[in-house]
N, C-alpha and C positions, 0 to 999 in steps of 0.2 A: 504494500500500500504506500502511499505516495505519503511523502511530508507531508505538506498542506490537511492530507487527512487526518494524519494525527494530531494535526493542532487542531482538527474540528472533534476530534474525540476527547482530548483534551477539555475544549472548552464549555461541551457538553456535560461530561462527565465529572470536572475537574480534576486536582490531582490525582495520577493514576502511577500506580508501582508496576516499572518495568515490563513484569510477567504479566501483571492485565493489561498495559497496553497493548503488548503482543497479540493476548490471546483474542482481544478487540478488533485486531487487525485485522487475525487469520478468520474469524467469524465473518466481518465485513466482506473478508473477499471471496469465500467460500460460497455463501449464498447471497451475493449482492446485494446486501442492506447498507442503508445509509448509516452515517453513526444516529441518525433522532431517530431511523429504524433501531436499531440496537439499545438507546436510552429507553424507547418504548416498552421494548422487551426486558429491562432493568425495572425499569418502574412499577410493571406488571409481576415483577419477582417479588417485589419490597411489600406491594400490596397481599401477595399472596401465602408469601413466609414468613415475612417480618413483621405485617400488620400496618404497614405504612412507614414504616421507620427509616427517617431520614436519614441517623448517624451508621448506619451499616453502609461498609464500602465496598465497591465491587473490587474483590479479590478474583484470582486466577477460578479459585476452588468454586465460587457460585458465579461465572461467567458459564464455565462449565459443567454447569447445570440449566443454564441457555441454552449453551450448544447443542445440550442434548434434548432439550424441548423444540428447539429451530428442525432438527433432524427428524425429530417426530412425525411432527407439520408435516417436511417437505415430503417424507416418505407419501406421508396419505393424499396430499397434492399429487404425487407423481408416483405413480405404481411402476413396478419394474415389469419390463417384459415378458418375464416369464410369467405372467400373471393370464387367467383364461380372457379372449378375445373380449369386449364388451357386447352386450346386447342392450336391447330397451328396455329390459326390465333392470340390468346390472347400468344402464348409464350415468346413473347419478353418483356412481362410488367415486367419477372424476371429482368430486365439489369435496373441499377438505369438509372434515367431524368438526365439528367448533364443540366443547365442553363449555355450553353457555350459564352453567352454572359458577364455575369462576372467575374472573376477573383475566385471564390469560386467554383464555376461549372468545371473549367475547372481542378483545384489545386484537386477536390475531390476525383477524381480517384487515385492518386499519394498516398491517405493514404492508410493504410491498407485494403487490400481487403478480403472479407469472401469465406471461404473454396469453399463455395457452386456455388457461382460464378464463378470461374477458369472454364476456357474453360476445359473440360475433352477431346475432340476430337481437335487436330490443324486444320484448314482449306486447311493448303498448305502444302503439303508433302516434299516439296524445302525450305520451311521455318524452318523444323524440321533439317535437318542436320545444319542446322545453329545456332539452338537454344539448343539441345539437344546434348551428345554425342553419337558417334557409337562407333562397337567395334574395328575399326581401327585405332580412334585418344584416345581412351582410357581416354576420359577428364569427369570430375565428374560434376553433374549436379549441375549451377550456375560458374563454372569456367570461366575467361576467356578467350576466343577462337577468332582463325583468321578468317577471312573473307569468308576463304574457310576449309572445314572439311571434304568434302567428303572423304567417304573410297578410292573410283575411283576419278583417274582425268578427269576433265570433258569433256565433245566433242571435245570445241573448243582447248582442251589443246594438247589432243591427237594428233586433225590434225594440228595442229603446230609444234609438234614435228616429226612429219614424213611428212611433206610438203619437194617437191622437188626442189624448188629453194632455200634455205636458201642458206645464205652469197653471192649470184650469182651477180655481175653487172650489173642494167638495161641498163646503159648511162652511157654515160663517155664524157665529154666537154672537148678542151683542153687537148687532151688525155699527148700532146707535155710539157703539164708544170707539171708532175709527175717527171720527170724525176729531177728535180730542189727542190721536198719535199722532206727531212730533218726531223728527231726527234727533236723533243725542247730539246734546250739547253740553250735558253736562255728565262729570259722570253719575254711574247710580252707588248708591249707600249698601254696600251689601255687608249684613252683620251673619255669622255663623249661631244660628238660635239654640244648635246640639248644646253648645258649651254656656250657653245659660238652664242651669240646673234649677226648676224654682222647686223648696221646700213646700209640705202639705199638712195641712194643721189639721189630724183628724182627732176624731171623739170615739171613744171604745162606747159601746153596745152596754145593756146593765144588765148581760154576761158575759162577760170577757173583760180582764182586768188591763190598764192602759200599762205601757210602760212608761214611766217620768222621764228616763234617759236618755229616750229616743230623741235623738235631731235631726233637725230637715236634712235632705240629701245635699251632698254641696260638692260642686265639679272637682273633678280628678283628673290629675295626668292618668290616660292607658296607652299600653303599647297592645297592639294589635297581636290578636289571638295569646294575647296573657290573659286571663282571665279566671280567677275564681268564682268559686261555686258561692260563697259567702255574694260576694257582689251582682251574681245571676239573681238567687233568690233576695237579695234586697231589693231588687230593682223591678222583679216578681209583685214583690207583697206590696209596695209603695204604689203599682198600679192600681194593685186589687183594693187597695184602700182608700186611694183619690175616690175611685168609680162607684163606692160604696156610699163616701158623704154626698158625692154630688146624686147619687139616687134616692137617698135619705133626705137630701132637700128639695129634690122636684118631687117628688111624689107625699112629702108631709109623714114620714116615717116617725113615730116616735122614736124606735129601737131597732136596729137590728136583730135578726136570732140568730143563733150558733146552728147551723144546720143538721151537726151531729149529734145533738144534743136531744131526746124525746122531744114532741110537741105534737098535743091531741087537736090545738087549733093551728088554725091557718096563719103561719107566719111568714115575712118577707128574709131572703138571704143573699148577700150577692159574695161569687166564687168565681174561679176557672175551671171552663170548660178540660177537660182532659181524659187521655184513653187511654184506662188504665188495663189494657189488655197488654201491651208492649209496654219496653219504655221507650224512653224520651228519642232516642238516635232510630231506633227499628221504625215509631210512628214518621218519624220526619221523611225518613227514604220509604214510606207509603208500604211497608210490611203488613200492616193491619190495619183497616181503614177503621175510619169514624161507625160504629154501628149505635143502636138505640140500648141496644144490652150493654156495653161496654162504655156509660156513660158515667164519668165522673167529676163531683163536683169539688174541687182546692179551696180551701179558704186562707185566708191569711193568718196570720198570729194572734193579733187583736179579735178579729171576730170569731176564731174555732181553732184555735193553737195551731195552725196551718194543715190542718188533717183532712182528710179526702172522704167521702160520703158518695154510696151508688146513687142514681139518679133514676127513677121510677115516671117516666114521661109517656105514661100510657093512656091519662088523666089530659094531658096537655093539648089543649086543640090545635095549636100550629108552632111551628118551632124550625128554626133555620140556625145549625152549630155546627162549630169547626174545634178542632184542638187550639188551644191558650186562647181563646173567645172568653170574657169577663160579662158574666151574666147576671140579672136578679131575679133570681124564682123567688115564687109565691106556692108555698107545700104546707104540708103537715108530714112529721116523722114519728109515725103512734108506737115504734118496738124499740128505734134509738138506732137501728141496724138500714136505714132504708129513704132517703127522702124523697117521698111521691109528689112529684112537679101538677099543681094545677094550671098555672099560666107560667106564661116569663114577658117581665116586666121590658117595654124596650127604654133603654136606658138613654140619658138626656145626653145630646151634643158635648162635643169634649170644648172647653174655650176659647177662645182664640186668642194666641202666644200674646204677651205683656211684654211687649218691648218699649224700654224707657226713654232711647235715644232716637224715637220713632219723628221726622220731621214735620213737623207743620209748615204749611200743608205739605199733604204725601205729592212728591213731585210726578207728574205723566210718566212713565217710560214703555218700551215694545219690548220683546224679545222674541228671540227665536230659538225652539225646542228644535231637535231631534236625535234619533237614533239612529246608531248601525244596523248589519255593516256596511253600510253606504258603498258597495259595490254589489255588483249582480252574480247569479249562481255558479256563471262558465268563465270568470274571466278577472281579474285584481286590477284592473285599469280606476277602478272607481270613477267610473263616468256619471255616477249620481251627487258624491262628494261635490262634482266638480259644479254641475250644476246649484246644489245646493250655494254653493257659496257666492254663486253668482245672483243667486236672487234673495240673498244675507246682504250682499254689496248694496244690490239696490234698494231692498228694504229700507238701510240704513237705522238698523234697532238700538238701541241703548244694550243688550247685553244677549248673549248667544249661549246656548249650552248645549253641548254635542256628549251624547251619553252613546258610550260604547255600545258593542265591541268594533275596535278599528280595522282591528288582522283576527278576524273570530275562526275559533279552532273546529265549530261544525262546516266551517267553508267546505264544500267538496274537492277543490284543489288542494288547501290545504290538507285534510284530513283524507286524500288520497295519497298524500306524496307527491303531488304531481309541480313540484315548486324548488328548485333550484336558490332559492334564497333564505336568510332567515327573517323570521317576522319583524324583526327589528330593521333590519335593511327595506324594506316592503314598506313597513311608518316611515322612515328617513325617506326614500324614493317618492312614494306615491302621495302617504297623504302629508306630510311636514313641508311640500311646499303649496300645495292646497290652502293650508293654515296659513302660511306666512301669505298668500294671495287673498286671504280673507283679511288678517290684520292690517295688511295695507292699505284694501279697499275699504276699512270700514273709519269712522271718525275716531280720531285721538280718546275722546270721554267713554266709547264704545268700551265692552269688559268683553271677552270669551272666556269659558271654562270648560274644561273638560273632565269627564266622569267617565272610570272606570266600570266596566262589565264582568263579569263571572269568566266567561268564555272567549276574553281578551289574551293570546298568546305575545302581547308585549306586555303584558304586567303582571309584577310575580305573584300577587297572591289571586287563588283561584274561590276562593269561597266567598262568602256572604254574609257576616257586611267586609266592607274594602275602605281602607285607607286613601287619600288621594292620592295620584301620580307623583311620587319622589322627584324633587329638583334634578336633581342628577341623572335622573331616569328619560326627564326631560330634555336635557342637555345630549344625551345619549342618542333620540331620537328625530334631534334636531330642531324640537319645537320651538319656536320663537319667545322671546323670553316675554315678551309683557303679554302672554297667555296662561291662565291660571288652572288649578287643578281642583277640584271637591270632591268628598270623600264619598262614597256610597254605601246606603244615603246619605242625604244630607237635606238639611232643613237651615233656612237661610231668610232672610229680608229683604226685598229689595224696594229700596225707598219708602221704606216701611209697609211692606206686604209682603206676608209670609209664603214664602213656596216650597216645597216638599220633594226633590227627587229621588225616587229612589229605582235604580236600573236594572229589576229583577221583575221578574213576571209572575209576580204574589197571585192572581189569580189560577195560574196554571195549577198551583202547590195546593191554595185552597178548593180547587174541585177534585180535587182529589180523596179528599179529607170529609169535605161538607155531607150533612145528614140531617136531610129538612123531613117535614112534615105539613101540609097544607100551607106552604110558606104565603105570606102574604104578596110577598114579588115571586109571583111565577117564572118569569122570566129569568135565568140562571144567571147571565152575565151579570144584567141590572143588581141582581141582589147580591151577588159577590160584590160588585165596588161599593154598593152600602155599605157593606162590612166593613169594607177601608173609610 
């Protein structure tokens, strides 16, 4: 092996004692790996015997235990002659064994592969425009390339662009307060409402004893997905306790009753709905639905030392519930073992947020909503982003919020493989200058924000609720800096009017779950969004 390589083994590997470098050598030259071929196969040693351990140095003695793994490979790569001719049923013995349950199995593919192995025919002919160039994009093979290459735009692109409703108004609400939107010119007052915690001044029931100690709730630093169980169920029962006094005072309650408690007369109790057939994780991923048998009512501390009571809704003439739904029945419990539901009371409007810093007067502003993923099902061009933001420009709104997902992971390209790029290059490419053609067309006072999706493969957390987009994350994607980020959800002011988004599809999860009974909105959809 040449000089020059052994300064590259060298620098790879760093110090190295004489006899490993040799043995470094005769490996490299033996079966033509590079030396970051050969670091690779060190690295996959350390994780596999050592545990990951840095301070172990490759010696003679565990090089040559490479060796003997590289020799392995290549035998099953390359079968000796003497071996029986191939048939179709024996043709697959050419493809190495990968032992994918190690960390060395799975790394062995990534080194150098032999000539002879290279697929000579592709399998999917939709994969090669993606892989290869045509003679339309004129790109050399191994270039980098976008998402889409075809010489033709694809189907769905076509009937997009000659679709006959483009820019057409479906609905118009309110049609009377257009008249009253205005360009930004100033900007809008956006307060975060999450992080104003208001405290709740309840009264215990005259069964159920107060506690004196308790204090209002009052905001906390959290980091994302820390979370105890102490702080789940505070934030539990401080619900179930607002919902209780505010029912106790539209409906002129003297008392609450403890539900588990006997009661030969008819008294009023407000709890959480819950199905108490699974628990808490099995109900959510939809193991066990919501049934009428499997009805359980939670109470809180104050009004029933937080303990759960079956629900007997046979009595009940209409009734519409979901798991963690905050209810007030009206029962009697004649054994102590059993609350027989005669109605359930619909419980009064929650308030509208107390914001202090709220401007007089609330100044005009517009804005404009939307969701991903702002591209069509055949193709990452995002020719609807593009549009969109074209008639954002001329809108001319006071503040814009574009709620994921950007590079969503149910795409079919994506989640076929059929994409040559990573999703982060895909945000940088496609839609980062989108954005930066939206913040320039719009006015200086103008705000955009962006919010995070479940199914967004440029953001790392995957679950529900999400954090906002990290600066750095930001930075990474290219986003323009005076574009902001909100957390999902998020609950917010704008010019003092409270707005709510949150970028999940709560009703999909709720009909899942729901177990109505002569409900009063027949109508499924309508009466899910009630619930919200």
């Amino acid at each position: 092996m040449s000089v020059d390589a052994a300064q590259l083994l060298r620098q790879v590997f760093g110090a190295l004692e004489p006899d490993a470098l040799a043995e470094c050598q005769s490996i490299c030259a033996t079966y033509s790996l590079t030396p970051n071929d050969l670091f690779i196969r060190w690295q996959t040693l350390l994780l596999n015997r050592y545990a990951g351990d840095a301070t172990v140095q490759p010696t003679r003695d565990r090089l040559l235990e490479i060796r003997a793994a590289i020799a392995r490979d290549h035998e099953r790569a390359h079968p000796t002659a003497t071996h029986a001719p191939l048939t179709k049923l024996s043709r697959n013995r050419e493809r190495p064994h990968y032992d994918k349950t190690s960390v060395e199995g799975l790394l062995q593919g990534m080194t150098a592969t032999p000539r002879d192995m290279a697929p000579r025919t592709p399998q999917s002919t939709r994969r090669v425009g993606l892989l290869r160039a045509t003679p339309a994009t004129g790109r050399k093979a191994g270039e980098q390339m976008s998402p889409s290459v075809f010489a033709q735009p694809s189907p769905g692109a076509a009937q997009y662009k000659t679709r006959g409703n483009a820019g057409r108004t479906e609905d118009t609400l309110h049609q009377e307060l257009l008249a009253h939107v205005q360009p930004a010119t100033a900007p809008v007052v956006l307060t975060d409402l999450c992080q104003r915690v208001a405290g709740v001044s309840v009264e215990s029931s005259d069964e159920s004893d107060g506690d004196a100690d308790e204090q209002p709730a009052r905001p906390q630093r959290m980091r994302y997905m820390f979370e105890k169980k102490a702080v789940r169920t505070d934030s539990i029962n401080r619900r179930i306790e607002r919902m209780a006094v505010d029912t106790k005072t539209a409906y002129s309650i003297e008392a609450l009753a403890n539900p588990t408690y006997p009661h030969q007369d008819a008294v009023t109790a407000v709890g959480r709905i819950i199905n108490a057939a699974v628990d808490d994780a099995a109900a959510e991923a939809g193991a066990a639905p919501l049934t009428a048998d499997t009805l359980f009512l939670e109470t809180s501390r104050r009004l029933g030392n937080g303990r759960r009571i079956p629900l007997d809704v046979r009595a009940a003439p209409s009734y519409a519930l979901f798991p963690g739904q905050v209810v007030a029945v009206e029962g009697s419990n004649p054994k102590g073992s059993e609350f027989a539901v005669s109605r359930f009371h619909t419980l009064p409007p929650m308030p509208h947020p107390c914001i202090a810093d709220r401007p007089a007067p609330v100044a005009p502003f517009s804005a404009v909503v939307a969701a991903g993923p702002y591209t069509l099902a055949d193709n990452l061009d995002y020719e609807p982003l593009s549009d969109l933001v074209a008639h954002a420009v001329k809108a001319a709104p006071s503040a814009v919020f574009l709620l994921g997902p950007f590079v969503s992971e149910s795409h079919p390209l994506v989640r076929d493989g059929l994409i040559d790029m990573l999703p982060e290059e895909i945000f940088a490419t496609k839609i980062s200058p989108q954005l930066e053609r939206l913040r320039a067309g719009l006015s200086p006072a103008a705000t955009v924000y962006l919010v995070p999706a479940p199914d967004d493969m440029c953001y790392p957390y995957a679950s529900y609720p999400q954090p906002a987009f990290p600066r750095d994350l930001l930075a990474r994607l290219a986003v323009p800096d005076a574009i902001e980020s909100l957390p999902n959800p998020a609950q917010v002011s704008v010019n003092g009017v409270a707005v709510t988004l949150a970028n999940i599809d709560a009703l999909f999860h709720m009909v899942k779950q729901e177990v109505t009974r002569l409900p009063a909105l027949t109508d499924r959809l309508p009466r899910l969004a009630w619930h919200l």
